[in-house]
N, C-alpha and C positions, 0 to 999 in steps of 0.2 A: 183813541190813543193807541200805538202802534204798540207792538212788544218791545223793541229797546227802551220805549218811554216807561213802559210798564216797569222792567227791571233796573230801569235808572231808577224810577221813585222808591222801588225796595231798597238801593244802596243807598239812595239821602235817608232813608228811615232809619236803618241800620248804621249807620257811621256817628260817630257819636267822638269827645275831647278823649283824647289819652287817662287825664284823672277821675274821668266817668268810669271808664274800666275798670280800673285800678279798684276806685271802690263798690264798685258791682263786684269784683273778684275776690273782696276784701271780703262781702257780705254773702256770699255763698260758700267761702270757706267757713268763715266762725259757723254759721247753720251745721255745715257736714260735721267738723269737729265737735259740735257743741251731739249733734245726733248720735256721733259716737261716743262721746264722752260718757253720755247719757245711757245708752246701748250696754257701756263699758260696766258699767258702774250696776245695772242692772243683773247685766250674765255676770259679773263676780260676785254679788251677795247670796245667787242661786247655785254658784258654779260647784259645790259639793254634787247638790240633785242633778244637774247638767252631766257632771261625771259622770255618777250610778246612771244616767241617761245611755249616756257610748258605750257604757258596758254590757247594755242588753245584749248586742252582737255577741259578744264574747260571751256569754252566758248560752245563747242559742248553739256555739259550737263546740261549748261544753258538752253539751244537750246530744250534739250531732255525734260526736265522739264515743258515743254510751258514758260520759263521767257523770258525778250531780253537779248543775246547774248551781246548789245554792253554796255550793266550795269553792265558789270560785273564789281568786285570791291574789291582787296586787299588792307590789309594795315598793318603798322608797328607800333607796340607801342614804342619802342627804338627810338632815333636818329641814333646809329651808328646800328640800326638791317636790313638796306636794303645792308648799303656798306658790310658786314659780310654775308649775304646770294649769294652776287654777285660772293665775295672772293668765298665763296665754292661752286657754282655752277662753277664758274672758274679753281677750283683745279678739279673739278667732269670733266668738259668738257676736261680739260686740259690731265688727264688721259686714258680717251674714246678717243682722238686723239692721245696721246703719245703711248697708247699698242700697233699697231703693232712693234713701232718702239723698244720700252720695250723687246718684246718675242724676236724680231728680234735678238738684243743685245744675249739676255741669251742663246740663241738659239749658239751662235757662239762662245760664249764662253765654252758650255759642249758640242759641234759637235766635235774637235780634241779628245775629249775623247770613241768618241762612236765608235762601229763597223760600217763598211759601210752601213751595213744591217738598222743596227739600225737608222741609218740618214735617209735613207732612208722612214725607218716606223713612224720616228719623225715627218718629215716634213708637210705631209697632216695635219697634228693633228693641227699644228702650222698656219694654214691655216684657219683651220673648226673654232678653236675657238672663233675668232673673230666676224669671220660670224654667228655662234651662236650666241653670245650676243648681235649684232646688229635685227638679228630675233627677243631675246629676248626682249629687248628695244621698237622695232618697235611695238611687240601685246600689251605694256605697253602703248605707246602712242597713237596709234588708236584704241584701243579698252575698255585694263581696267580701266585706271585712268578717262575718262567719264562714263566707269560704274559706278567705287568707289563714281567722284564725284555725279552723277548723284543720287546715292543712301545716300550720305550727305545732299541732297539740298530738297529731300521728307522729311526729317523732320523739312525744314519751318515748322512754323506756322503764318498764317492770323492775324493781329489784330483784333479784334473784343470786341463787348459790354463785351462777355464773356472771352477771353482770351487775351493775349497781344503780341505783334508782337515781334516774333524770327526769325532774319534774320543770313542767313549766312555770315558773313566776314571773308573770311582766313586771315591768316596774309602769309608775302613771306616768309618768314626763315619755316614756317610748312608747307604751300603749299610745298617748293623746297624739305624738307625733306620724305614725301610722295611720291610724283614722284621719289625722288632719289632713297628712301625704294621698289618700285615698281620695277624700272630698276636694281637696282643692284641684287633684289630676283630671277627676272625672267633671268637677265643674267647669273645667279652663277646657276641656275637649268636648261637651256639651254645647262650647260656643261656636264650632264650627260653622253650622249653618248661618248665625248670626254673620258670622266676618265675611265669608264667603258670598253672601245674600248681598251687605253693604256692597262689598267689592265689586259686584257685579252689577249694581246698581250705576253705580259710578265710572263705567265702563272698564273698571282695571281687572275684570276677570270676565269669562265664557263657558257656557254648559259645556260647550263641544273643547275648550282646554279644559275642563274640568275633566270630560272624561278621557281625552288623551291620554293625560296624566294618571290613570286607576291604577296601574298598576307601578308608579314611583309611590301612591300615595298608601296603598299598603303595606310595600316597605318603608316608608317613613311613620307608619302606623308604630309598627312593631318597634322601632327604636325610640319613640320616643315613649311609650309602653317601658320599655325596658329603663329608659330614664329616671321616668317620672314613679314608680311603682315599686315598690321592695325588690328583693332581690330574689322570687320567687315566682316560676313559670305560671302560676295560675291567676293571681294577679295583672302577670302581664297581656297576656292573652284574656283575660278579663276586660281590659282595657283597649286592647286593639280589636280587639271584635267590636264594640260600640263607636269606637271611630270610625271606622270602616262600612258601618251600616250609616255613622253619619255623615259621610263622605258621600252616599251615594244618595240620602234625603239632600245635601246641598247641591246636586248636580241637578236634580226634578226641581229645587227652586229657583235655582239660576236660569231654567227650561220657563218655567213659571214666569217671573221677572221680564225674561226676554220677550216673549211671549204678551205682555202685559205692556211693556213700552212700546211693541209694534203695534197695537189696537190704540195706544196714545198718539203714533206718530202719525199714523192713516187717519185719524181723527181730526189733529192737528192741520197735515193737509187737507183733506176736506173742506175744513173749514177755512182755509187759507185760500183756497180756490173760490170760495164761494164768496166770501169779501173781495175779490177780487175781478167777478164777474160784477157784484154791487157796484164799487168803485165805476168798472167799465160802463156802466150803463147808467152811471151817474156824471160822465163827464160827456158823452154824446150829447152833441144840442140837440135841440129840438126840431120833429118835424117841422116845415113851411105850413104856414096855416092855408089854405085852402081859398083861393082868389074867389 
């Protein structure tokens, strides 16, 4: 069987009635919904402890500050502004639990569609990602948001004869939305190599464009830092410093990649030659027998 025979029987595999889809897409959504719903419902009965969870940072930059640690102290102007912060820290945890099960779904629903190949090349991506955003998540919470806060908390100021005491009180709906601003920048920039890798797979990107471009790509570092991040230098450069190191890990894997489809292509021929030399010496008749 030839290779367009080969890729023709993947497309009669894969093509299926328009109402088949419909409800394969019907039944991968209720799962995702129902996973989050599930997700949902878990992180809001916990989502008190999940709080005092985020606020370990802030307690560590207490800590860093010389204040105590055990004063620290949020609060809420609203009545209904703690139950609405809990809600969306519950939808936020809700989601961070629900995605593998999320990509899992999608994933199985555009797999009948793909070449074997390409399942194949899918799948580690659909692996890395997550673990990316949890890396990314992870240097948010032991490292930057006690910087950030840490770097909020030096512009106390002392009471005194001459000036009047500025203390810091976050409230929790700005607290959560900070830390949430933090994890979702650093996780969505974490996926660089992920996009970059596909991209390059698929032949719409190049190690050698990739590196042309280094030096657009750390200025577009820096502003989307500037974006995505409070409004506060060390944050931002928190943030484009990791891009930037992962700008240059997606350049060694599109190096990678390339590198790894030229050992398929040469294989490829190889083997194409060599059936073809079969063929050749399957269609020569035969010697004369011998009078």
């Amino acid at each position: 069987m030839s290779v367009s025979d080969k890729e023709k029987e993947e497309i009669d595999k894969s093509s299926a009635p328009l109402i088949e889809h419909l409800v394969e897409l019907r039944r991968r959504l209720i799962w995702s919904l129902g996973g989050f719903f599930i997700a949902f419902l878990v992180c809001f009965f916990f989502a008190k402890k999940l709080f005092n969870l985020l606020v370990v940072p802030f307690k560590w930059a207490t800590k860093w500050a010389g204040l105590d640690p055990h004063k620290v102290e949020l609060i809420y102007t609203a009545p209904q502004e703690f139950f609405f912060t809990q809600v969306k820290l519950a939808m936020f945890g809700g989601m961070v639990i629900a995605f593998p099960l999320i990509a899992t779904q999608i994933y199985k629903f555009i797999a009948p569609g793909l070449y074997k190949n390409e399942r194949n090349a899918f799948l580690p991506f659909l692996i890395a990602s997550p673990v990316l955003f949890l890396m990314g998540a992870s240097l948010v919470y032991f490292f930057f948001t006690p910087m950030v806060m840490w770097f909020f908390l030096a512009m106390q100021q002392t009471g005194t004869d001459d000036q009047v005491q500025i203390s810091l009180l976050p409230k929790v709906s700005e607290y959560l939305s900070l830390i949430m601003t933090l994890i979702f920048s650093f996780g969505l920039v974490f996926q660089l190599p992920v996009v970059t890798s596909l991209m390059t797979r698929v032949g719409m990107l190049s190690s050698k464009a990739l590196a042309e471009k280094r030096k657009w790509a750390i200025v577009i570092a820096f502003v989307v830092a500037a974006v995505l991040t409070p409004p506060d230098p060390m944050s931002q450069i928190g943030l484009a410093i990791p891009t930037i190191l992962l700008y240059e890990v997606s350049i060694w894997a599109a190096r990678w990649i390339e590198r790894d489809q030229e050992k398929q292509r040469l294989a490829r021929e190889k083997q194409d030659a060599a059936e073809t030399v079969v063929e050749k010496a399957s269609d020569e008749p035969p010697p004369p027998a011998a009078s």
